[in-house]
Biopython code that builds the backbone (N, CA, C, O; Angstrom):
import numpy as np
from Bio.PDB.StructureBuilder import StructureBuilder

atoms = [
    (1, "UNK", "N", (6.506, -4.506, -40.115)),
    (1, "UNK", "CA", (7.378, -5.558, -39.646)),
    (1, "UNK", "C", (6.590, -6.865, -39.692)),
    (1, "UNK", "O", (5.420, -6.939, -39.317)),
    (2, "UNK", "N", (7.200, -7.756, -40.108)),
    (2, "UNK", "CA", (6.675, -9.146, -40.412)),
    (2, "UNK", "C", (6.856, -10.087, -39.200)),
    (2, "UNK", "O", (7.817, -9.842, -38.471)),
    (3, "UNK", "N", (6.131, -11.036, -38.918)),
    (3, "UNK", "CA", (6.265, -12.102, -37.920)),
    (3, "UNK", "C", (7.995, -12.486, -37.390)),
    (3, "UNK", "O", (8.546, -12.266, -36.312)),
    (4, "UNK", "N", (8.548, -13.179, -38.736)),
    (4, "UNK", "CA", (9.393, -13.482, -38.647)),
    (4, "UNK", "C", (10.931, -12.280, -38.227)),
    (4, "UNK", "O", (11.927, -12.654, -37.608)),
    (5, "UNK", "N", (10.718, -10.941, -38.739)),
    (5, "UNK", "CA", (11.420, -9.763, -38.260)),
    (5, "UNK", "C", (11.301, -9.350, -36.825)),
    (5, "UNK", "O", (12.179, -8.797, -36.162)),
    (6, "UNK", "N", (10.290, -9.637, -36.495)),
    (6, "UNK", "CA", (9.900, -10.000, -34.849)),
    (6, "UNK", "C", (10.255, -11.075, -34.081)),
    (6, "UNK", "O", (10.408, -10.915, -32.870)),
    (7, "UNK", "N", (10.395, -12.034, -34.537)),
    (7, "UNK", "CA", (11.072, -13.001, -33.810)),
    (7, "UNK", "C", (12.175, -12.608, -33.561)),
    (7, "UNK", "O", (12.439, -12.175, -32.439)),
    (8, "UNK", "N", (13.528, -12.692, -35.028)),
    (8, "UNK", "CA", (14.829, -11.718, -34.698)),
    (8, "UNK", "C", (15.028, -11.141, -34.102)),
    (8, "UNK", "O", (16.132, -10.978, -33.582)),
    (9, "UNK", "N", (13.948, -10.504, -33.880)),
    (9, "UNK", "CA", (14.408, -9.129, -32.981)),
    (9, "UNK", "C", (14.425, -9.222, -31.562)),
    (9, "UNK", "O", (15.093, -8.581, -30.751)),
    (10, "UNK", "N", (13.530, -10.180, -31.381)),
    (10, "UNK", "CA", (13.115, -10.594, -29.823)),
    (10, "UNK", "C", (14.524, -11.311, -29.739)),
    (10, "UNK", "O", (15.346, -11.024, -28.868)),
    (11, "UNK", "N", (14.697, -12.090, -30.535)),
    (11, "UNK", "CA", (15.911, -12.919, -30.338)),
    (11, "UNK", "C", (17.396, -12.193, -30.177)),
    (11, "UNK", "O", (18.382, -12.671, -29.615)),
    (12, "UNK", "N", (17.335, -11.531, -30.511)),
    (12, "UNK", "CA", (19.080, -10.317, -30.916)),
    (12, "UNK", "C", (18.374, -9.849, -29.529)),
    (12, "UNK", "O", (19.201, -9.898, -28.619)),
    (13, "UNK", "N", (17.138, -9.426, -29.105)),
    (13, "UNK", "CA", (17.352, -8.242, -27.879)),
    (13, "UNK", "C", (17.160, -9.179, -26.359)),
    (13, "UNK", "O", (17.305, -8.834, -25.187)),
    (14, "UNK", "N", (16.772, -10.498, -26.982)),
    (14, "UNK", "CA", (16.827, -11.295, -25.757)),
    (14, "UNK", "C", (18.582, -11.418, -25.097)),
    (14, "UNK", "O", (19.097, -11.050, -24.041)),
    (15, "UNK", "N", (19.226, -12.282, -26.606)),
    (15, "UNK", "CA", (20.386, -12.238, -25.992)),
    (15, "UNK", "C", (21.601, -11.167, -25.950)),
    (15, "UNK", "O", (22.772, -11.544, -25.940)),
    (16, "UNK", "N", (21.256, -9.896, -25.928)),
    (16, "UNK", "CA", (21.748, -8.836, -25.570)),
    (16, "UNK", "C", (21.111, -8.797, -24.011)),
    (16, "UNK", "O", (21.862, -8.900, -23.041)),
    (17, "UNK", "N", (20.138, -8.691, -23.912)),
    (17, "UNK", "CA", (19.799, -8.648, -22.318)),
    (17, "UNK", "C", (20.249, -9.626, -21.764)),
    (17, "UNK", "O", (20.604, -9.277, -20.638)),
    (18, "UNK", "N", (20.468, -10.854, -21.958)),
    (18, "UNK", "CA", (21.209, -11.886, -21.058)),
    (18, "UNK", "C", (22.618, -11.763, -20.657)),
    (18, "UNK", "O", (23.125, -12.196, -19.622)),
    (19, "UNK", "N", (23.409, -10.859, -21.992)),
    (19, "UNK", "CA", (25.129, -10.801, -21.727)),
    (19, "UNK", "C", (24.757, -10.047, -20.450)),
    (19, "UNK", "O", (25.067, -10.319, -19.289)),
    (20, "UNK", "N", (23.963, -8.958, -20.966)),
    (20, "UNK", "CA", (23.913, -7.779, -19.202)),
    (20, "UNK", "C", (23.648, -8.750, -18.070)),
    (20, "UNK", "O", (24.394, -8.706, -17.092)),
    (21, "UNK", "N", (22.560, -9.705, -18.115)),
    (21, "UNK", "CA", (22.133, -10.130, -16.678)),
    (21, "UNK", "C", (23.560, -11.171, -16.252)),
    (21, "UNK", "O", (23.972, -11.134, -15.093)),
    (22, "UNK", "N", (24.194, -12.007, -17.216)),
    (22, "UNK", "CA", (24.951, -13.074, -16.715)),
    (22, "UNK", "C", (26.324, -12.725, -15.967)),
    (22, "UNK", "O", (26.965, -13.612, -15.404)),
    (23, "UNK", "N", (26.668, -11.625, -15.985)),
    (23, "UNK", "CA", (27.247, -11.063, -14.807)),
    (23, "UNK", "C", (26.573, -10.779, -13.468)),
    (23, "UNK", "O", (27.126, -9.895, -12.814)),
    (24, "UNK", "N", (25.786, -11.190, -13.068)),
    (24, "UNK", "CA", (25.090, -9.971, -11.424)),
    (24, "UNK", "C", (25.089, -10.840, -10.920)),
    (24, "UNK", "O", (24.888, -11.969, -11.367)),
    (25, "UNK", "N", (25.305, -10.532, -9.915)),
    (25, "UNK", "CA", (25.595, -11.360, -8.327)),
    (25, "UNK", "C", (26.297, -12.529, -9.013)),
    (25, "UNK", "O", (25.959, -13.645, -8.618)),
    (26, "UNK", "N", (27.216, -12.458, -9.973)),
    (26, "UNK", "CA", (28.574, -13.660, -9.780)),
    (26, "UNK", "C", (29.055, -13.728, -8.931)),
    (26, "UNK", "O", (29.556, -12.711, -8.450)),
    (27, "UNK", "N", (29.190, -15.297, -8.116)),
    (27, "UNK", "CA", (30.162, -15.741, -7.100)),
    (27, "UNK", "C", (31.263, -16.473, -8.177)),
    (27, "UNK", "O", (30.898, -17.013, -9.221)),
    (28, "UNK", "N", (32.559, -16.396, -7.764)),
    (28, "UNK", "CA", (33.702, -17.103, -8.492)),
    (28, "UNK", "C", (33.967, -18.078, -7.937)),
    (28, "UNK", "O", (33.506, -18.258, -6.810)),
    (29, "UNK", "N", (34.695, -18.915, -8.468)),
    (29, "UNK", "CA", (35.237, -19.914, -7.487)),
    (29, "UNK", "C", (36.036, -20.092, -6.631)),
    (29, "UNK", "O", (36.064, -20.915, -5.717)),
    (30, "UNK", "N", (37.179, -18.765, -7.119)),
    (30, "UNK", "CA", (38.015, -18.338, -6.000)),
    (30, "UNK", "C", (37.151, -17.548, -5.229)),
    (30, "UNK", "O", (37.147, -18.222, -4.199)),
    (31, "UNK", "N", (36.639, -16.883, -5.069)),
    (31, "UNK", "CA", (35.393, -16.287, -3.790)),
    (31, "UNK", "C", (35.064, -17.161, -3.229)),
    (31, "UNK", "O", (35.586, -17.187, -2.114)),
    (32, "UNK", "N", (34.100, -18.361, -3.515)),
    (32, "UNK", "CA", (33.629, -19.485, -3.035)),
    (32, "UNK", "C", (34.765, -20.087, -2.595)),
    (32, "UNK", "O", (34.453, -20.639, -1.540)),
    (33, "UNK", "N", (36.020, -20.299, -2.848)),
    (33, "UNK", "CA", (37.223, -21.065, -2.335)),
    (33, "UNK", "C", (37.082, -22.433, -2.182)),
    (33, "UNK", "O", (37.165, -23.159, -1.191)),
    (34, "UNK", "N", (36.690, -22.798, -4.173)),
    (34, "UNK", "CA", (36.676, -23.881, -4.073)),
    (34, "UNK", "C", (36.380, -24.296, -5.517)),
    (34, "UNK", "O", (35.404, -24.636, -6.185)),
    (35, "UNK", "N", (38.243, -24.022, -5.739)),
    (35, "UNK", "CA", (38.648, -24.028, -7.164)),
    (35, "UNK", "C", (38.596, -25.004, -7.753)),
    (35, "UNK", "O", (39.514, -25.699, -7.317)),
    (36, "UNK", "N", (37.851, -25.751, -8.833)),
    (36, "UNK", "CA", (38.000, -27.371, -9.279)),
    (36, "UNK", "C", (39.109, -27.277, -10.339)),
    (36, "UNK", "O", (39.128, -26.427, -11.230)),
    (37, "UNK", "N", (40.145, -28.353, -10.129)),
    (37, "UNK", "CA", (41.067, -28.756, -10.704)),
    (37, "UNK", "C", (40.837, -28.488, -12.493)),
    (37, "UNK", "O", (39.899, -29.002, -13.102)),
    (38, "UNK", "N", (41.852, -27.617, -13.133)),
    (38, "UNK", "CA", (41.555, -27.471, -14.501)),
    (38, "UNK", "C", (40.764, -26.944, -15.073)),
    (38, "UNK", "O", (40.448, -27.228, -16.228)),
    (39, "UNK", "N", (40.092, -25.742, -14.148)),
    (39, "UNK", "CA", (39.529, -25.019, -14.301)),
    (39, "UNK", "C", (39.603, -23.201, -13.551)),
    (39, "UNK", "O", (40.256, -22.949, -12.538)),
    (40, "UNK", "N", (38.779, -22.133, -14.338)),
    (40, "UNK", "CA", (40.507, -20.535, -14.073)),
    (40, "UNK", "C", (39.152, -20.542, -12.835)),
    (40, "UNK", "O", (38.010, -20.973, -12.675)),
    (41, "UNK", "N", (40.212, -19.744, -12.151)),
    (41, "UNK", "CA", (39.818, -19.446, -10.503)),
    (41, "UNK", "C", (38.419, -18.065, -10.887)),
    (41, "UNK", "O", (37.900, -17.599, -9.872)),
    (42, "UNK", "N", (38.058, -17.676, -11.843)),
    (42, "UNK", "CA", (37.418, -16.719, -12.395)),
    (42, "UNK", "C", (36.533, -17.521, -12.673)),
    (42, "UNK", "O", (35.568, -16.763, -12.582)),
    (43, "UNK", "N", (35.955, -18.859, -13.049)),
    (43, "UNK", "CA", (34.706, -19.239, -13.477)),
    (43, "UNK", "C", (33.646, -19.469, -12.855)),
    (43, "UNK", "O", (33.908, -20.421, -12.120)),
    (44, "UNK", "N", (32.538, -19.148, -12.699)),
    (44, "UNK", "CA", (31.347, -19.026, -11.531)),
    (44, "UNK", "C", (31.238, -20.370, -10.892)),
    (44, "UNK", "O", (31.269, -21.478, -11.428)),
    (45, "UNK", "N", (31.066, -19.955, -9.297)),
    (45, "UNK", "CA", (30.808, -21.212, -9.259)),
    (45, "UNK", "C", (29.370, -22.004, -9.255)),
    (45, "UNK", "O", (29.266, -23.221, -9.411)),
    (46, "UNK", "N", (28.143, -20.982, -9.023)),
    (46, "UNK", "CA", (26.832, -21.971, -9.447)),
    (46, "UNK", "C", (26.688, -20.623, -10.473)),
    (46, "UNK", "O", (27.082, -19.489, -10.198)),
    (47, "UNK", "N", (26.005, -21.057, -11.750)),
    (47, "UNK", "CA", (25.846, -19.924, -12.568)),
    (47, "UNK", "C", (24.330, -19.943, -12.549)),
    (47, "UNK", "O", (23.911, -18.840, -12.898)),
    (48, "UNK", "N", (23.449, -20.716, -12.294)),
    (48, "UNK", "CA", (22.181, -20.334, -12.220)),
    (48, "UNK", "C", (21.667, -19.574, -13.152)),
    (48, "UNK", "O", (21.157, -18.454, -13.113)),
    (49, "UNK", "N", (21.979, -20.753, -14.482)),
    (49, "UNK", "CA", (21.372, -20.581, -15.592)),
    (49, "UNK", "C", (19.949, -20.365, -15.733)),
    (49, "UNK", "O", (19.583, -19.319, -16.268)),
    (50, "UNK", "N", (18.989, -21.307, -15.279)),
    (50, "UNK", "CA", (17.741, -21.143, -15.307)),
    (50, "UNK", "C", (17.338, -19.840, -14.636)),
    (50, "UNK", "O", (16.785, -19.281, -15.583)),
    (51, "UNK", "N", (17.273, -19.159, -13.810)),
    (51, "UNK", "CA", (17.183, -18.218, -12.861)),
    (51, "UNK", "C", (17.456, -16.891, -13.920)),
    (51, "UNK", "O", (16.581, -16.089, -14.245)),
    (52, "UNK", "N", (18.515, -16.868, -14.258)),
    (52, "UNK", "CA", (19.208, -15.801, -15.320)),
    (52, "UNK", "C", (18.262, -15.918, -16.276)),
    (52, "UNK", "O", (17.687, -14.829, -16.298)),
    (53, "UNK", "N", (17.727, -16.725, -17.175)),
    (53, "UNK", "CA", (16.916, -16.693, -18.416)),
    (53, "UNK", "C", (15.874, -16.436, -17.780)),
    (53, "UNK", "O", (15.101, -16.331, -18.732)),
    (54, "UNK", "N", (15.125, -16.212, -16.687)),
    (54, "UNK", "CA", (13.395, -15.750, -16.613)),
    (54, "UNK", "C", (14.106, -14.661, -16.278)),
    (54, "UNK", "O", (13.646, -13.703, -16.899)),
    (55, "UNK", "N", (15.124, -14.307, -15.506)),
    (55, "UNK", "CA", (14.760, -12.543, -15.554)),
    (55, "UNK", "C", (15.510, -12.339, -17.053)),
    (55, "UNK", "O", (15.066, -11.362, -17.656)),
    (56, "UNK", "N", (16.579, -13.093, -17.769)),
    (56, "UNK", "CA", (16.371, -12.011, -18.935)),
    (56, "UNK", "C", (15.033, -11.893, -19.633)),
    (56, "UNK", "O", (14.614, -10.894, -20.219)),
    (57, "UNK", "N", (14.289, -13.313, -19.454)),
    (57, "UNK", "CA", (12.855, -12.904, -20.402)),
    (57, "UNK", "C", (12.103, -11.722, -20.046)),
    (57, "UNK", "O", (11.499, -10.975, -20.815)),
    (58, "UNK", "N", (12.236, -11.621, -18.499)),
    (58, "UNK", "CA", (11.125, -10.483, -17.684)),
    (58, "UNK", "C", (11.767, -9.228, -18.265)),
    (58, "UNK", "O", (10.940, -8.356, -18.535)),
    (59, "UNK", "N", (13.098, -8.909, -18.536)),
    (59, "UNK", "CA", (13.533, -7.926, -19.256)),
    (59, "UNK", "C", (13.385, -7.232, -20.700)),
    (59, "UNK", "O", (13.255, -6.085, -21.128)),
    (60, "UNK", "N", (13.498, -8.901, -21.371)),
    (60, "UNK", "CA", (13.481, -8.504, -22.678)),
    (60, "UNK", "C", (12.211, -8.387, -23.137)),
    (60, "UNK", "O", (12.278, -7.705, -24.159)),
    (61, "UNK", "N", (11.417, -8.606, -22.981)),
    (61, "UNK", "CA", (9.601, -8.281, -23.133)),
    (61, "UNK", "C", (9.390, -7.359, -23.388)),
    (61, "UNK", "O", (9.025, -6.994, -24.505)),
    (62, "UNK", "N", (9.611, -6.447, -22.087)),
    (62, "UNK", "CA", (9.082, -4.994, -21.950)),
    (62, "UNK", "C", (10.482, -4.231, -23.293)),
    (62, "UNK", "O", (10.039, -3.341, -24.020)),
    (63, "UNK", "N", (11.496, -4.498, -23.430)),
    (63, "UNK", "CA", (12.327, -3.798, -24.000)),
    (63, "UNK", "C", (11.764, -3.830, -25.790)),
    (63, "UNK", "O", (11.601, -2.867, -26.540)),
    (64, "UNK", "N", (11.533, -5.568, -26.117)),
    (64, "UNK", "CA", (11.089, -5.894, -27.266)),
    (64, "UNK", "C", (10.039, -5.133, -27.417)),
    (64, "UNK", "O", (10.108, -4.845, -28.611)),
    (65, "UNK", "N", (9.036, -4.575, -26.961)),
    (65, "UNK", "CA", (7.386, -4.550, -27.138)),
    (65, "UNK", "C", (7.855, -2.732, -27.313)),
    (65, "UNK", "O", (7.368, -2.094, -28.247)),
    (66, "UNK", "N", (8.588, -2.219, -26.559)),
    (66, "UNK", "CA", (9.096, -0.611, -26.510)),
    (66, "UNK", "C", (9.906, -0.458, -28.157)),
    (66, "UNK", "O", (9.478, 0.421, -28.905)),
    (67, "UNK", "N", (10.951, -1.267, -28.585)),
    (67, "UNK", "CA", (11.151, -1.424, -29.881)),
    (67, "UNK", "C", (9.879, -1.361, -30.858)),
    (67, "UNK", "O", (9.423, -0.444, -31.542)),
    (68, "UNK", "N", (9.431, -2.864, -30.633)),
    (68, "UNK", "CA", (7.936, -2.564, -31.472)),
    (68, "UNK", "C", (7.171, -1.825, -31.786)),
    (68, "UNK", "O", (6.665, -1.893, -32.906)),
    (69, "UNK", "N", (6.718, -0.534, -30.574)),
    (69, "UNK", "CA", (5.822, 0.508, -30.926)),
    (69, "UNK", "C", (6.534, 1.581, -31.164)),
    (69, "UNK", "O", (6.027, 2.703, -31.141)),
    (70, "UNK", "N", (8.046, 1.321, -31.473)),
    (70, "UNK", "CA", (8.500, 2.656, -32.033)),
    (70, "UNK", "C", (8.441, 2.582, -33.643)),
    (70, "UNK", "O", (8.226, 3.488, -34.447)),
    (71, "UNK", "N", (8.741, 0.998, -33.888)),
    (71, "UNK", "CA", (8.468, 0.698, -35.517)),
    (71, "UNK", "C", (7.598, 1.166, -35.830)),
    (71, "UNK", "O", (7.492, 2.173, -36.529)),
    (72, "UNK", "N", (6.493, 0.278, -35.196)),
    (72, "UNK", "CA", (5.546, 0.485, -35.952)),
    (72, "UNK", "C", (4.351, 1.911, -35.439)),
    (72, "UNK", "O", (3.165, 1.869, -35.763)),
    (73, "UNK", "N", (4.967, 3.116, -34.594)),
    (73, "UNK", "CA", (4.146, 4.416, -34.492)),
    (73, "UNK", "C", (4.715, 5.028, -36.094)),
    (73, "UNK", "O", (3.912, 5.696, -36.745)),
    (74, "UNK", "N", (6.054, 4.776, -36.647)),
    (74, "UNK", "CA", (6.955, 5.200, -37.347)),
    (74, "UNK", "C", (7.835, 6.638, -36.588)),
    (74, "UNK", "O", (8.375, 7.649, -37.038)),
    (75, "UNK", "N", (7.694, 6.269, -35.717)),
    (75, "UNK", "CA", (8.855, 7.751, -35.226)),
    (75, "UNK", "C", (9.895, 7.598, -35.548)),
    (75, "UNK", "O", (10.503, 8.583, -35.967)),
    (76, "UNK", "N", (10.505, 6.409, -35.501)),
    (76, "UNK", "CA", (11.907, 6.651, -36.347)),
    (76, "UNK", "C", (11.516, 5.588, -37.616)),
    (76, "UNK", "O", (10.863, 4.561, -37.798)),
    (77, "UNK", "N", (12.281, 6.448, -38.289)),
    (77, "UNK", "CA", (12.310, 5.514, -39.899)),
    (77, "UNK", "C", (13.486, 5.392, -40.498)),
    (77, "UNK", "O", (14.242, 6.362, -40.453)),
    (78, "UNK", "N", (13.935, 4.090, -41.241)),
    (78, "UNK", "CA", (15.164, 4.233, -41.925)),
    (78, "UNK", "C", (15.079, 5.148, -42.816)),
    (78, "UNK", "O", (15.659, 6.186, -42.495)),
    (79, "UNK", "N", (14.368, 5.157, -44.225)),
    (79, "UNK", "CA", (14.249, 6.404, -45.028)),
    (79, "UNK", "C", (14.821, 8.001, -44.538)),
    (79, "UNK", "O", (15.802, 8.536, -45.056)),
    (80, "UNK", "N", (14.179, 8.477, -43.690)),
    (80, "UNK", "CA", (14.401, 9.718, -43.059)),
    (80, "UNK", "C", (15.305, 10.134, -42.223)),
    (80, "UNK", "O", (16.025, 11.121, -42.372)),
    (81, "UNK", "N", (15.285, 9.146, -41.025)),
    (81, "UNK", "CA", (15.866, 9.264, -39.932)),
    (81, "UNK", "C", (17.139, 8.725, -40.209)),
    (81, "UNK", "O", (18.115, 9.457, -40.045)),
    (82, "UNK", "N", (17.274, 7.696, -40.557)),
    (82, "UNK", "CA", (19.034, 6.843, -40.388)),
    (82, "UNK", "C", (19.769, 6.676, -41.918)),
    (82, "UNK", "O", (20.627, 5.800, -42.029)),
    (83, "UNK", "N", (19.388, 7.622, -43.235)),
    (83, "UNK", "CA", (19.682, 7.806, -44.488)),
    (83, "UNK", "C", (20.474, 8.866, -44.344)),
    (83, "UNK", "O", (20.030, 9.917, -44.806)),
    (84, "UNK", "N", (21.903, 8.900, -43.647)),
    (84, "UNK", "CA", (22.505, 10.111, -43.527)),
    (84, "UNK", "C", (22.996, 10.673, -44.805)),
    (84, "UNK", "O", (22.832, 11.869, -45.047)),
    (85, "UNK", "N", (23.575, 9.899, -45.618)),
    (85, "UNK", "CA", (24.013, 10.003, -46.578)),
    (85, "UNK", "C", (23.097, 10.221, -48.142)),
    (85, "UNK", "O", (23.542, 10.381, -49.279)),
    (86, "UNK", "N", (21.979, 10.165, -47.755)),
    (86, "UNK", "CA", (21.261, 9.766, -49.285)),
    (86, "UNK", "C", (21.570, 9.321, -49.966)),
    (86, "UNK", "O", (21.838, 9.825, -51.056)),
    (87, "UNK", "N", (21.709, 7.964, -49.624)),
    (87, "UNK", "CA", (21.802, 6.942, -50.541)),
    (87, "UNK", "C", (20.478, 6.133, -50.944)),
    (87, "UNK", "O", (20.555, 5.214, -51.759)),
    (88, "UNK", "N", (19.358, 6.470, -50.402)),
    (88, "UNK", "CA", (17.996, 5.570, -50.431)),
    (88, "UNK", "C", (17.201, 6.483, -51.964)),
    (88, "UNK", "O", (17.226, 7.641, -52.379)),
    (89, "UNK", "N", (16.824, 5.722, -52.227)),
    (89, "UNK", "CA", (16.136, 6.488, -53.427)),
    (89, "UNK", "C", (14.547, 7.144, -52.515)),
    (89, "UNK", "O", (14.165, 6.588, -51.486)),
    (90, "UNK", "N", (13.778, 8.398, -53.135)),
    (90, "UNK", "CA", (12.701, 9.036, -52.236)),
    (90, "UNK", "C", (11.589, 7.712, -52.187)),
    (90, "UNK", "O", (11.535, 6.636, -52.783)),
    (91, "UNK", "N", (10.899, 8.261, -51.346)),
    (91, "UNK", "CA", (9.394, 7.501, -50.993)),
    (91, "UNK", "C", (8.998, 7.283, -52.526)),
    (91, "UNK", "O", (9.282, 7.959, -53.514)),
    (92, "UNK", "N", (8.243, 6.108, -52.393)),
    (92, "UNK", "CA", (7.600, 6.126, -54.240)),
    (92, "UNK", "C", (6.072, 6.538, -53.933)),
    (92, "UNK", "O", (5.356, 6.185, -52.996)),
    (93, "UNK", "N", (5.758, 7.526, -55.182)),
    (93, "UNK", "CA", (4.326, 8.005, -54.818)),
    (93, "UNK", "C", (3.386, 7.490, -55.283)),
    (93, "UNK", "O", (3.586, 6.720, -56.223)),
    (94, "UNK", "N", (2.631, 7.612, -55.024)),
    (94, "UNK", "CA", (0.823, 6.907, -55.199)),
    (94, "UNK", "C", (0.702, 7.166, -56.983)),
    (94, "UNK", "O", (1.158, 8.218, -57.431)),
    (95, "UNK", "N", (0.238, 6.419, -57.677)),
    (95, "UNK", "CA", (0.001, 6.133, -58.811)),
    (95, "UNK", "C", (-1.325, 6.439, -59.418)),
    (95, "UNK", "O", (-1.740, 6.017, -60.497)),
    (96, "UNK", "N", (-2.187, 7.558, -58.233)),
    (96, "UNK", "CA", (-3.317, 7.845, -58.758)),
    (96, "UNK", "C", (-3.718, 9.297, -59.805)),
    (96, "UNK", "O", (-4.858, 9.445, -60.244)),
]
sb = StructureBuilder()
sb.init_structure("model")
sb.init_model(0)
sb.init_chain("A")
sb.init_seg("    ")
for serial, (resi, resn, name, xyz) in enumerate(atoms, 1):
    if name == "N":
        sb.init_residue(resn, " ", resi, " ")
    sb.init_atom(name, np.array(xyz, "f"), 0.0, 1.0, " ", f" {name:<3s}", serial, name[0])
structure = sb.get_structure()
């Protein structure tokens, strides 16, 4: 895996961990009872954006780095593992 395949990845699993965190402990505004004009009684009322992004980071770290050493131990492999169909042509062999 290359630098840049690592970034992606941090990035796709960061904001997958954020959809999970940006629900928890929502207050609404109808809960709070204190609906602003032109806006749905369902929209948070402090969303505590900043707060939400360090714990998704504190999340996505440990999740990214658990991805990482599965790449790269090779326990799972596309070739083998996720080629249900054989469609991949075999490993190419050593030329010696």
């Amino acid at each position: 895996m290359g630098i840049t395949s690592a970034i992606v990845m941090f990035a796709v699993v960061w904001f997958m961990t954020l959809f999970v965190v940006l629900p928890l402990r929502l207050v609404t505004q109808d809960e709070a009872g204190e609906v602003v004009p032109g806006t749905h009684k369902g929209a948070p009322a402090d969303v505590q954006i900043g707060r939400k992004a360090k714990i998704t980071t504190y999340w996505a770290i440990p999740i990214w780095a658990v991805i990482c050493a599965v790449i790269f131990s090779g326990t799972i492999t596309v070739r083998d593992d996720l080629d249900w169909f054989g469609r991949m042509s075999p490993a190419a062999e050593s030329a010696n």
